[in-house]
KEBAMI-370268 format. One record per residue: residue number from 1; residue in three letters; x, y, z of N, C-alpha, C in turn. Coordinates in pm, whole numbers, plus 50000, padded with zeros to 5 digits. Each point is the difference from the previous one (the first is absolute). Example, Ala and Ser with C-alpha at 12.3 -4.5 7.8 and 13.67 -1.06 7.14 Angstrom:
1, Ala, 51319, 49431, 50780, 49911, 50119, 50000, 50090, 50120, 50000
2, Ser, 49965, 50105, 49928, 50082, 50119, 50006, 49923, 50109, 50073
end
This chain:
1, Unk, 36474, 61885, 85915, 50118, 49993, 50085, 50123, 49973, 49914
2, Unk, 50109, 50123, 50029, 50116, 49956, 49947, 50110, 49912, 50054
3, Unk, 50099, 49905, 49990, 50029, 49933, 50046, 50172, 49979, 49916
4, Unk, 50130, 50038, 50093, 50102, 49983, 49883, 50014, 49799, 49971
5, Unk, 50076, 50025, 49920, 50078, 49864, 49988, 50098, 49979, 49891
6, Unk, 50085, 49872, 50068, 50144, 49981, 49973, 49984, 49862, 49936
7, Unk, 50077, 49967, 49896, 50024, 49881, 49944, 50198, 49979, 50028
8, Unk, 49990, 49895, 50034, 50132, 50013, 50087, 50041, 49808, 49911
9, Unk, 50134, 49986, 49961, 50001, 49861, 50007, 50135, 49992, 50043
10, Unk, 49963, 49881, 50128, 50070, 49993, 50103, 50084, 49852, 49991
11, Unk, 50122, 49983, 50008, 50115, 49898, 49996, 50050, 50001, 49935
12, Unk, 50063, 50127, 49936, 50074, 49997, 49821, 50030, 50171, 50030
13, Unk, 50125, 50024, 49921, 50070, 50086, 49994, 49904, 50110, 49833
14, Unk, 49987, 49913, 49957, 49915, 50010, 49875, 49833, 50077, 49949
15, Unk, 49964, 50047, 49900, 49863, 50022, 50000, 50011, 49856, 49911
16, Unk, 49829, 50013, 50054, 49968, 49848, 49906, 50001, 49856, 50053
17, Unk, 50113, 50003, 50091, 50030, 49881, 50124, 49954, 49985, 50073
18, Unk, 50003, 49878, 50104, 49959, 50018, 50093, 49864, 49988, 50059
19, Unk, 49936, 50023, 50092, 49889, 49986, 50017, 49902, 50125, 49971
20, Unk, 49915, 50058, 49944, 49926, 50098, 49996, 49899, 50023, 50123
21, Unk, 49950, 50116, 50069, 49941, 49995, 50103, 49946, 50204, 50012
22, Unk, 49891, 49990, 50044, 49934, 50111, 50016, 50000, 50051, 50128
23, Unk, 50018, 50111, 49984, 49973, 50054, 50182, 49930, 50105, 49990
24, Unk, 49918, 50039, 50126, 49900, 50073, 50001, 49989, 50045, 50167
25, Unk, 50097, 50108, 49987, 49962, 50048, 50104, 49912, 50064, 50069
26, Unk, 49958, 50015, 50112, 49827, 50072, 50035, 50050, 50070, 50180
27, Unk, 49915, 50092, 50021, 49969, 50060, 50079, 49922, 49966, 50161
28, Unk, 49917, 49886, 49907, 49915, 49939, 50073, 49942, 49904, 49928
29, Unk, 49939, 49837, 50071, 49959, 49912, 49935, 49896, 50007, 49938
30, Unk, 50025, 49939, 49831, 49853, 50037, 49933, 49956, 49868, 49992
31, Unk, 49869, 49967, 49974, 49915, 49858, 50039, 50059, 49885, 49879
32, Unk, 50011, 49885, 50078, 50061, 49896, 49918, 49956, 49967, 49845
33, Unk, 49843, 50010, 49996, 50007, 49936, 49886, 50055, 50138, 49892
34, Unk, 49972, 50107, 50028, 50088, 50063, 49908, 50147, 50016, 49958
35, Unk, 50098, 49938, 50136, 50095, 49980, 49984, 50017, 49887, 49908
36, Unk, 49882, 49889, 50014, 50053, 49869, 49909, 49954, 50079, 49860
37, Unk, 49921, 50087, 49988, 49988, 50020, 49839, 50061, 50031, 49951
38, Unk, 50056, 50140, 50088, 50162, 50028, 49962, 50141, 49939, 49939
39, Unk, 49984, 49855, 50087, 50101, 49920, 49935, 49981, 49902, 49934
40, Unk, 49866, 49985, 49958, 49927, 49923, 49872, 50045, 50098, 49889
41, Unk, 49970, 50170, 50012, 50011, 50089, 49875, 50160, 49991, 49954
42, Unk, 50104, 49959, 50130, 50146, 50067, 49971, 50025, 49844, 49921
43, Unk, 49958, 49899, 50026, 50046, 49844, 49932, 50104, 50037, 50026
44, Unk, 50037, 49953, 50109, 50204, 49981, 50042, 49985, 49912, 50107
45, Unk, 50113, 49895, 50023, 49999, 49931, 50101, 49954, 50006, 50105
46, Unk, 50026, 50161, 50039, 49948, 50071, 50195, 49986, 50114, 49984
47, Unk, 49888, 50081, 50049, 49996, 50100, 49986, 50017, 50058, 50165
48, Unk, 50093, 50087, 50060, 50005, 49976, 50152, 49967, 50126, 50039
49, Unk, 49899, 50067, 50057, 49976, 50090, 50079, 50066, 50044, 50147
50, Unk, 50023, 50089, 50040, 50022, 50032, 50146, 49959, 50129, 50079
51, Unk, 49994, 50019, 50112, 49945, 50061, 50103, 50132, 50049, 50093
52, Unk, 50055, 50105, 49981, 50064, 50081, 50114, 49934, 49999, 50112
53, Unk, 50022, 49946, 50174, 49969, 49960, 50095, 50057, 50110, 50101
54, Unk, 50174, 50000, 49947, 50045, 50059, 50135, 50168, 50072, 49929
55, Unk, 50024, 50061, 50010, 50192, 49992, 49922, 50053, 49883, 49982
56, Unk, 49994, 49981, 49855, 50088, 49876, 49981, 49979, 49881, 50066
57, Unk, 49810, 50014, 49976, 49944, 49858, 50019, 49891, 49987, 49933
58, Unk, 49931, 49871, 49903, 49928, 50033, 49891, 49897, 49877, 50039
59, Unk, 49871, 50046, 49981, 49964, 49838, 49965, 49989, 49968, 49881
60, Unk, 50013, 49898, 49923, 49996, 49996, 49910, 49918, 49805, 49941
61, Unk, 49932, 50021, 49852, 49906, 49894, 49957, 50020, 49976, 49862
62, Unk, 49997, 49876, 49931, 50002, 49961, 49876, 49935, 49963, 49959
63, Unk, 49964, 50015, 49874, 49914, 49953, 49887, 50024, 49940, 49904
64, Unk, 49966, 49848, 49951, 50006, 50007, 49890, 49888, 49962, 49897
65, Unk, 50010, 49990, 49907, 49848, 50057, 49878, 49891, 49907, 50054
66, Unk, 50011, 49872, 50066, 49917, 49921, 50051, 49967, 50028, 50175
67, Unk, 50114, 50001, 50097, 49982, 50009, 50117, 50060, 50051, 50073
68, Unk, 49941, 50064, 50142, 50150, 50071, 50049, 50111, 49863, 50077
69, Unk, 50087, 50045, 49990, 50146, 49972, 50066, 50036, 49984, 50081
70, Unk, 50074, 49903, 50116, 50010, 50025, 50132, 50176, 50018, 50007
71, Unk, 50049, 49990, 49877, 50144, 50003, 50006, 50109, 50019, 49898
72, Unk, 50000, 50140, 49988, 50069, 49995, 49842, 50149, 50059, 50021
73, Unk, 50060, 49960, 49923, 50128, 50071, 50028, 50052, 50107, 49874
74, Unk, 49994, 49982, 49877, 50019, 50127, 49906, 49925, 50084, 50008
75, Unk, 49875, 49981, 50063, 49936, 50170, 50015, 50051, 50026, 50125
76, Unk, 49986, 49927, 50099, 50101, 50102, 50086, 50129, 50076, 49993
77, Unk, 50113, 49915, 49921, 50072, 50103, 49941, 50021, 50095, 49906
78, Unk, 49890, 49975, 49941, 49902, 50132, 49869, 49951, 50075, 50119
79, Unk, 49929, 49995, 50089, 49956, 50104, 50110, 50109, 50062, 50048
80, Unk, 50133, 49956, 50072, 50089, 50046, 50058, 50056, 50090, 49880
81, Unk, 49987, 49900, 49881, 50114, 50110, 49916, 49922, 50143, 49989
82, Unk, 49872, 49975, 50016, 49921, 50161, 49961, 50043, 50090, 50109
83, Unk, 49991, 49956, 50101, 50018, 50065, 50169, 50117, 50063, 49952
84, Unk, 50106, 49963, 49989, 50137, 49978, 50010, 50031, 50157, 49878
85, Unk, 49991, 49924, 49876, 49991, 50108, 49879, 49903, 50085, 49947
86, Unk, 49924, 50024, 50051, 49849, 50092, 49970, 49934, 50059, 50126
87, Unk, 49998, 49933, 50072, 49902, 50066, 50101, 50093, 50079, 50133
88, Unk, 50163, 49966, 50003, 50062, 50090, 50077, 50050, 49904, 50122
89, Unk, 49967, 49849, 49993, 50035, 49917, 50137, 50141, 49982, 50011
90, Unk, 50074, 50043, 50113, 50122, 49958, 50059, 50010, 49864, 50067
91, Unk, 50092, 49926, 50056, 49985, 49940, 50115, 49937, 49893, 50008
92, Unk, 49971, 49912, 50080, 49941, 49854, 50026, 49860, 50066, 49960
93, Unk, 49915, 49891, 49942, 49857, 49976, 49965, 49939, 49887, 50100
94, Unk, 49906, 50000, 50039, 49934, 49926, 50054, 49860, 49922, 49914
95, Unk, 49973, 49952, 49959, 49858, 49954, 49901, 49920, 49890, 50126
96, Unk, 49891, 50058, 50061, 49937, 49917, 50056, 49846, 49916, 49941
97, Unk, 50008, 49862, 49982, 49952, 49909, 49918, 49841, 49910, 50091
98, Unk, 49929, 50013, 49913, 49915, 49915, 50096, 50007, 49829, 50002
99, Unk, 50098, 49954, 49924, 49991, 49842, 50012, 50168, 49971, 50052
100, Unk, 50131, 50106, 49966, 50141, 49915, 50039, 50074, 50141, 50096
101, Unk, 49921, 50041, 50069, 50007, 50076, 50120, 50064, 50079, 49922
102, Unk, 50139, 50060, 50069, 50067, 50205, 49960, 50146, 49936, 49937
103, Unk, 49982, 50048, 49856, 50132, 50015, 49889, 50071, 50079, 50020
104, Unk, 50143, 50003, 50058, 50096, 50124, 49967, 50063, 49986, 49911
105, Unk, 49976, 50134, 49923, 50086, 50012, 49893, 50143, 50119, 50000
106, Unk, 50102, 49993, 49921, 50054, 50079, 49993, 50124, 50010, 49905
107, Unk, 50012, 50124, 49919, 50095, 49990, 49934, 50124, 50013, 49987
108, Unk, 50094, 49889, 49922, 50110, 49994, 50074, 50093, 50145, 49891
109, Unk, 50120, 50001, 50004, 50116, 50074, 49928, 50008, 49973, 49887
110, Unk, 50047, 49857, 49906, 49914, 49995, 49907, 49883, 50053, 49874
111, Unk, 49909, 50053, 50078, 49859, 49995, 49986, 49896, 49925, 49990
112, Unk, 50095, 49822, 50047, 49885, 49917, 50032, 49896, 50038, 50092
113, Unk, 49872, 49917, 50001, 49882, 50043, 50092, 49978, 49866, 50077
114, Unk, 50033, 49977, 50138, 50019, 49843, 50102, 49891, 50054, 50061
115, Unk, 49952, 49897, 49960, 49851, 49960, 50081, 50029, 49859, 50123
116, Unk, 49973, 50037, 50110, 50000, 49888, 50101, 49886, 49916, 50005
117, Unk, 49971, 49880, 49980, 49890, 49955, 50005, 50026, 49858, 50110
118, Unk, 49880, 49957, 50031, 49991, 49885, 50097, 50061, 49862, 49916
119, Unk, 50063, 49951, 50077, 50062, 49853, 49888, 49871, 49923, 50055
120, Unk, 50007, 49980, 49849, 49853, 49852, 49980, 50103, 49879, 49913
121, Unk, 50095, 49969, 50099, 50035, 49848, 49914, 49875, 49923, 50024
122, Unk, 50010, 49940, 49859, 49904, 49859, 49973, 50031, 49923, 50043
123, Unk, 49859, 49905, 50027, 50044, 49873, 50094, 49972, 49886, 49878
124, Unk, 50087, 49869, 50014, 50026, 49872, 49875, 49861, 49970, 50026
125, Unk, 49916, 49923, 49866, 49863, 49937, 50002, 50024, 49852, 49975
126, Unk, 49957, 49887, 50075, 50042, 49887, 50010, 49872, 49967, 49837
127, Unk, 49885, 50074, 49990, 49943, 49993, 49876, 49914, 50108, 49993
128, Unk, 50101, 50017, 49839, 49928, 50126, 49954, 49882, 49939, 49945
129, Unk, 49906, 50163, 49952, 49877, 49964, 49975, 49996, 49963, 49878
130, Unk, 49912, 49910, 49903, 50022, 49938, 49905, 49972, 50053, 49867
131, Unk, 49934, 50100, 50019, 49951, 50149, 49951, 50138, 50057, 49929
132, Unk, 50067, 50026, 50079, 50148, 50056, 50004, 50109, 49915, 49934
133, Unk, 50006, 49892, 50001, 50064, 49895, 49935, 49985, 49984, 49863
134, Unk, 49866, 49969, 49983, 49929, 49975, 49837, 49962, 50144, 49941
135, Unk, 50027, 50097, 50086, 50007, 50167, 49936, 50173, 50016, 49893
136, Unk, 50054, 49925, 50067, 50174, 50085, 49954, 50018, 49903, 49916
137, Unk, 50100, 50038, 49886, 50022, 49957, 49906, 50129, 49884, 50034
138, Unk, 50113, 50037, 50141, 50075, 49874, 50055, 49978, 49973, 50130
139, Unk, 50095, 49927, 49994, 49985, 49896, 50143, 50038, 50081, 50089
140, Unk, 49975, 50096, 50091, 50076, 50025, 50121, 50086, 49919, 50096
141, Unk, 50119, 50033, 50054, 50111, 49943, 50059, 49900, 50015, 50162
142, Unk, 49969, 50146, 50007, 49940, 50014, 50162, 49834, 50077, 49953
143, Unk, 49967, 49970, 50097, 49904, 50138, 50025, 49962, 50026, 50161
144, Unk, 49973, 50107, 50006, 49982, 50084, 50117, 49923, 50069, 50012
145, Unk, 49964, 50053, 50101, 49909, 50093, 50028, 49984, 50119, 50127
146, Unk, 49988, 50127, 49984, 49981, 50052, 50082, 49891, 50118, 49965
147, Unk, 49968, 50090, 50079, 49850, 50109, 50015, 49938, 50016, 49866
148, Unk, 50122, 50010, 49919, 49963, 50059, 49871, 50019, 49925, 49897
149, Unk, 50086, 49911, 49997, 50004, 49910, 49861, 50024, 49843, 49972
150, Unk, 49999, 49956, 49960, 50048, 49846, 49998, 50140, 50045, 49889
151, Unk, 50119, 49919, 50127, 50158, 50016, 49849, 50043, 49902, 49997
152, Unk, 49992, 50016, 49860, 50041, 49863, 49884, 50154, 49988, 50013
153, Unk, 50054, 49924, 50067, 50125, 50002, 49994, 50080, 49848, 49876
154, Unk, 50106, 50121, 49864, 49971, 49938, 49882, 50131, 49961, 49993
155, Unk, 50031, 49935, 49888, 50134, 49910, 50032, 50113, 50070, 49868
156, Unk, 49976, 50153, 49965, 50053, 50046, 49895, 49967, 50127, 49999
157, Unk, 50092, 50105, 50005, 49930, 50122, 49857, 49944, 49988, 49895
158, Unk, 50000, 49916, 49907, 50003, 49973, 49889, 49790, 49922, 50040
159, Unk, 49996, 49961, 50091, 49875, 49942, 50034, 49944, 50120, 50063
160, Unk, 50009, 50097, 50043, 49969, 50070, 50064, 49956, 50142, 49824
161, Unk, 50089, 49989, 49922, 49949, 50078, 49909, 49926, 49958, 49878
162, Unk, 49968, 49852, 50043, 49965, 49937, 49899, 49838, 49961, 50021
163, Unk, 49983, 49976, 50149, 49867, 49929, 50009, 49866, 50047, 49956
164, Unk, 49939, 49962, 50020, 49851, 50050, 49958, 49899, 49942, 50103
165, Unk, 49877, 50083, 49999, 49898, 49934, 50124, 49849, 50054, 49925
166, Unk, 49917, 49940, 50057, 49852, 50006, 49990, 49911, 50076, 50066
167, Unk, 49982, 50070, 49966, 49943, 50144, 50095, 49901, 49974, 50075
168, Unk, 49885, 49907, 49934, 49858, 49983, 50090, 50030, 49857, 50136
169, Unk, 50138, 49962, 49929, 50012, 49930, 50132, 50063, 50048, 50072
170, Unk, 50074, 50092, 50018, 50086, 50077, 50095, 49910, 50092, 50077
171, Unk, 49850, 50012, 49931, 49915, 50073, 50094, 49931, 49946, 50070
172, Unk, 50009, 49890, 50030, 49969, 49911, 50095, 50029, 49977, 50089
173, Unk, 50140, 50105, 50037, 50087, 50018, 50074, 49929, 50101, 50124
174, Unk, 49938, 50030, 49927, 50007, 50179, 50107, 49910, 49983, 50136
175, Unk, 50071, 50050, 50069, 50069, 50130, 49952, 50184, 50028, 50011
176, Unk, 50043, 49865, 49990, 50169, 50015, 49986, 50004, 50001, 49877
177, Unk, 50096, 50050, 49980, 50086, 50014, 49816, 50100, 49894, 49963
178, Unk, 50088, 50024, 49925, 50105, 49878, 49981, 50090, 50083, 49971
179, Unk, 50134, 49986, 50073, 50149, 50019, 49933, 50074, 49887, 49968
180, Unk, 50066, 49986, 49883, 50099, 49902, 49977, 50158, 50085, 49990
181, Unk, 50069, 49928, 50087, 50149, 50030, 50014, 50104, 49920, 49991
182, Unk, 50093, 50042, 49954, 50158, 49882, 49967, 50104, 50050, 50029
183, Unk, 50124, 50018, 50109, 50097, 50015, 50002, 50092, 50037, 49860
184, Unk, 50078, 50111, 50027, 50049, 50037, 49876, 50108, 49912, 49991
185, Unk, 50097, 49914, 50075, 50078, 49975, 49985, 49954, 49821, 49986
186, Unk, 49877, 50005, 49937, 49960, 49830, 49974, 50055, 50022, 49815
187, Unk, 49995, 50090, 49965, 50030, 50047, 49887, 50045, 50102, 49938
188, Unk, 50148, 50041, 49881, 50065, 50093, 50007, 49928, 50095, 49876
189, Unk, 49915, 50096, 50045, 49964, 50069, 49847, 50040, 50190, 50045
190, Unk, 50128, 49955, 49937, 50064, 50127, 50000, 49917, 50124, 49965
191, Unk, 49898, 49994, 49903, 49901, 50088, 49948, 49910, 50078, 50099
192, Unk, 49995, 49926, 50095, 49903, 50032, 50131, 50104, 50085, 50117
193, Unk, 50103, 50015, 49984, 50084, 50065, 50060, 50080, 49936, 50186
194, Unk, 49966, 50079, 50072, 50082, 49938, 50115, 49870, 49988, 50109
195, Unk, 49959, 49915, 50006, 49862, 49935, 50116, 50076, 49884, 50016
196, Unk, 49900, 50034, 50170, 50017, 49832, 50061, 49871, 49906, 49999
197, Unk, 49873, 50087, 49969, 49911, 49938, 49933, 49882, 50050, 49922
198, Unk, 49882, 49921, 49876, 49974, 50071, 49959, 49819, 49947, 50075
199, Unk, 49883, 50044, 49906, 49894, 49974, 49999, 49907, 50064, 49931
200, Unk, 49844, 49970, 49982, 49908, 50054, 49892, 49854, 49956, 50157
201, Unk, 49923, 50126, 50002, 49887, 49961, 50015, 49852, 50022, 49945
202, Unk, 49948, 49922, 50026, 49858, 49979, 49958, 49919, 50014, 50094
203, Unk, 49866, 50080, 49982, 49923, 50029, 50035, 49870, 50046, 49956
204, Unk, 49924, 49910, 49977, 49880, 49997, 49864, 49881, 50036, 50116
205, Unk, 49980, 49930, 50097, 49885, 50042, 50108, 50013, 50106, 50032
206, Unk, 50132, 50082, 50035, 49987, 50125, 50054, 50045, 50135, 49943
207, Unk, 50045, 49970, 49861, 50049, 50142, 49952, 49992, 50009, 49808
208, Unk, 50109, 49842, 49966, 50004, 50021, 49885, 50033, 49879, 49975
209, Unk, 50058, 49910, 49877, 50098, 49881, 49998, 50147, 50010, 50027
210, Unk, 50048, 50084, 49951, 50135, 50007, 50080, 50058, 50118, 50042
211, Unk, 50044, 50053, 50123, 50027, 50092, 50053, 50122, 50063, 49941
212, Unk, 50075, 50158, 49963, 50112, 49968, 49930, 50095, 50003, 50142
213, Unk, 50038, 50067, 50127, 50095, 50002, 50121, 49876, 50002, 50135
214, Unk, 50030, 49908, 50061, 49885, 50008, 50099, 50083, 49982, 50113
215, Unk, 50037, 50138, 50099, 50090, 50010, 50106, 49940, 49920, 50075
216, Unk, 49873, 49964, 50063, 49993, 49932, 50127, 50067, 49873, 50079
217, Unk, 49967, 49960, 49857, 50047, 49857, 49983, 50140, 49925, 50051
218, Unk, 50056, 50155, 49977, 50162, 49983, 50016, 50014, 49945, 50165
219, Unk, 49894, 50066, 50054, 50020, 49988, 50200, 49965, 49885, 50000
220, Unk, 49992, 49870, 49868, 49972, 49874, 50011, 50100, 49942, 49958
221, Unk, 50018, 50029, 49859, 50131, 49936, 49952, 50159, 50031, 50042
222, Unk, 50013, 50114, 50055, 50120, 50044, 50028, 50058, 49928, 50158
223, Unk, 49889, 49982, 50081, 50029, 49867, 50067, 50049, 49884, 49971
224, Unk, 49934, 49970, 49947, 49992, 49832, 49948, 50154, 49977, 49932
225, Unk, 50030, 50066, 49874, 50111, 50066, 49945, 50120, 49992, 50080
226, Unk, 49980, 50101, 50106, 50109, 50046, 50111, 50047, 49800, 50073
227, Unk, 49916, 49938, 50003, 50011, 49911, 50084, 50046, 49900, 49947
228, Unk, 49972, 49955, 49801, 50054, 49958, 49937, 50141, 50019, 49939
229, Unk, 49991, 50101, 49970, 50190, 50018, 49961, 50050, 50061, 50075
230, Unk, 49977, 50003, 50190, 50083, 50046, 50068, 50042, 50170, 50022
231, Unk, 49919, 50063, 49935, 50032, 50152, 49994, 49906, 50089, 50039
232, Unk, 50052, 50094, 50108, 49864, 50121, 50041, 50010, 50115, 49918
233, Unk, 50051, 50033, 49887, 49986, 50099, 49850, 49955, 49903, 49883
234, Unk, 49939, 50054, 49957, 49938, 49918, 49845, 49957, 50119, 49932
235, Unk, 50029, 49987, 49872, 49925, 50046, 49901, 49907, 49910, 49903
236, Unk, 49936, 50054, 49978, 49845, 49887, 49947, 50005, 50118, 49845
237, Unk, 49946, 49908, 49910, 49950, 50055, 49860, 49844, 49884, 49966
238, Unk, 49913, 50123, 49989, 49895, 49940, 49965, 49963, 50006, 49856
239, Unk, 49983, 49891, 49932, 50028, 49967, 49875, 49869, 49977, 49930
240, Unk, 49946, 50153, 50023, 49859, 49992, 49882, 50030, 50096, 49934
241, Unk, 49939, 50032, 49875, 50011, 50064, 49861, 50064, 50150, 50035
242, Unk, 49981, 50092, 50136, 50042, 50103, 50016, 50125, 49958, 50067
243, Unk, 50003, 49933, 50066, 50112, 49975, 50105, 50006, 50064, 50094
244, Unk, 50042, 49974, 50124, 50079, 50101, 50117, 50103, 49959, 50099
245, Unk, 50073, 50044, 50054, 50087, 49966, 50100, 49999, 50041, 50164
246, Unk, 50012, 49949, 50107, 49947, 49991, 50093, 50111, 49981, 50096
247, Unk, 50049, 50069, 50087, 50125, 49978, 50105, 49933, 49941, 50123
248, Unk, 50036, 49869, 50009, 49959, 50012, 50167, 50093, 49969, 50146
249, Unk, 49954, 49976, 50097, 50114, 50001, 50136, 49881, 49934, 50081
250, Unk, 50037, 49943, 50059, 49966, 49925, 50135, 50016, 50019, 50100
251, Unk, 49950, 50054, 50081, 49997, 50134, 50108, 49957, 49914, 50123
252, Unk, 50018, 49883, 50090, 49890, 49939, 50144, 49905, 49934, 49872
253, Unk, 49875, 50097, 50092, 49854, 49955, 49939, 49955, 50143, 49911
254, Unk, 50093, 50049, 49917, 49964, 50078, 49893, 50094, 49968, 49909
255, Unk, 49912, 50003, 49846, 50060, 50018, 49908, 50047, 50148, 49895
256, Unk, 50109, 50029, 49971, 50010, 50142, 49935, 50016, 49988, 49849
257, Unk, 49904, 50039, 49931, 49963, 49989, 49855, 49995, 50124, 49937
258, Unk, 50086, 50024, 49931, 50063, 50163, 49912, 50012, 49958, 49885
259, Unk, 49975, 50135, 49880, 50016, 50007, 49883, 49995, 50177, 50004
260, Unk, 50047, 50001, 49880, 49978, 50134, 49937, 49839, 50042, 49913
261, Unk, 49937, 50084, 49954, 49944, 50054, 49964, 50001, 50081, 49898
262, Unk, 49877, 50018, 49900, 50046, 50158, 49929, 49824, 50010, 49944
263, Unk, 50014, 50131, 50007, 49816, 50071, 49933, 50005, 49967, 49873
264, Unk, 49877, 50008, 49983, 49905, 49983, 49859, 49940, 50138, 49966
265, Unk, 49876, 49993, 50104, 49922, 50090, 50010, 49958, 50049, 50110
266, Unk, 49974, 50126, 49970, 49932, 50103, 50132, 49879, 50076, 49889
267, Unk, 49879, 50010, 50093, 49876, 50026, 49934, 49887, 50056, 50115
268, Unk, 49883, 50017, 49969, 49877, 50030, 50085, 49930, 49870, 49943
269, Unk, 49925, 49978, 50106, 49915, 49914, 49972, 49842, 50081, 50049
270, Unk, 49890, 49958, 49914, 49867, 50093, 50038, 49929, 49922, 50046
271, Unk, 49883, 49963, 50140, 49932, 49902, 50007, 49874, 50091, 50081
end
């Protein structure tokens, strides 16, 4: 069976940036565990498959080299960008999900790609787990929690690009991950450009040790964010070795999380 695929890295204007992410579009669903081998063979953060349903409605599933996904956000906009620039899609996208119900996506003028997702603000932990504490290299100011992660809320950029953590205790975690985040304006590092905040996540139980742009997250932090410095626009920079940048808006009970895109690769895959 031939099978195309796209290497897409998604939150960066850039090749090389950004998050890397595979897509694999199909005809019809092929059986899971070959999909997970698939994205064991591609070693990339997510490898995201989808299923044309109806016009400009997809279902769509993630992978990554260890497990599937119930919520990713750079392969969905690595998926949209394929729709969009390769495969001929106009118009609103629909991505229907089996764990955070139906994603609309759509691209704006720009050529950003806004993904609507469900806001998951985190809720404050009167005590975090102790796992999580004696994992990070500082003291957290907060921590929180919601579906998907425990966030380290840090008292610096400068702590936020500095810390370090313990991998086998952070897998003690799972199946939540850890983000640590700091207001950009707790500290001025002109180098990092114009954010209102930044962050790094980790995720050793479910994908890798550190993620390089992990959109989901944002329908967590971009709340929390919004509520702290008073603003329903933010831009977020996630501050791991590739980097990426991340627009978001505060919509009710949706969050809108955009970046740009650009290809790597387009290929066959044989299975």
């Amino acid at each position: 069976m031939e099978l195309d695929i796209y290497v897409v890295d998604a939150f960066t204007e850039q090749q090389f940036k950004g998050n890397s992410a595979a897509v694999v579009p199909l005809e019809n669903w092929i059986d899971d565990d070959l999909m997970q081998k698939i994205a064991i063979e591609n070693n990339l953060s997510e490898t995201a498959f989808f299923v044309e349903t109806k016009q400009g409605i997809y279902e769509i599933r993630w992978f990554s080299p260890l497990t599937e996904i119930d919520f990713c956000g750079h392969a969905t906009l690595a998926s949209a960008f394929v729709l969009y620039h390769h495969l001929g899609m106009t118009g609103d996208i629909e991505f229907v999900t089996l764990q955070v119900g139906k994603l609309t996506v759509q691209q704006l003028d720009d050529q950003r790609i806004e993904m609507s997702f469900p806001n998951q603000s985190p809720k404050l932990l009167e005590q975090p787990p102790t796992a999580l504490i004696e994992a990070l290299s500082i003291k957290p100011l907060l921590v929180l929690k919601n579906r998907q992660a425990y966030v380290v809320v840090l008292a610096s950029v400068d702590q936020i690009l500095n810390i370090s953590y313990k991998s086998e205790l952070l897998k003690k975690l799972t199946p939540l991950d850890v983000v640590v985040t700091a207001s950009k304006q707790s500290q001025n590092h002109k180098d990092l450009g114009h954010y209102d905040f930044i962050s790094r996540y980790f995720w050793p139980a479910n994908g890798g040790d550190e993620d390089p742009v992990t959109g989901s997250i944002h329908a967590g932090l971009a709340p929390y964010w919004a509520n702290a410095l008073n603003k329903k626009s933010l831009v977020a920079y996630q501050a791991s070795n590739r980097g990426g940048t991340l627009y978001c808006q505060i919509q009710d009970d949706r969050v809108l999380v955009s970046g740009y895109a650009v290809l790597y690769l387009k290929g066959k895959i044989n299975v």
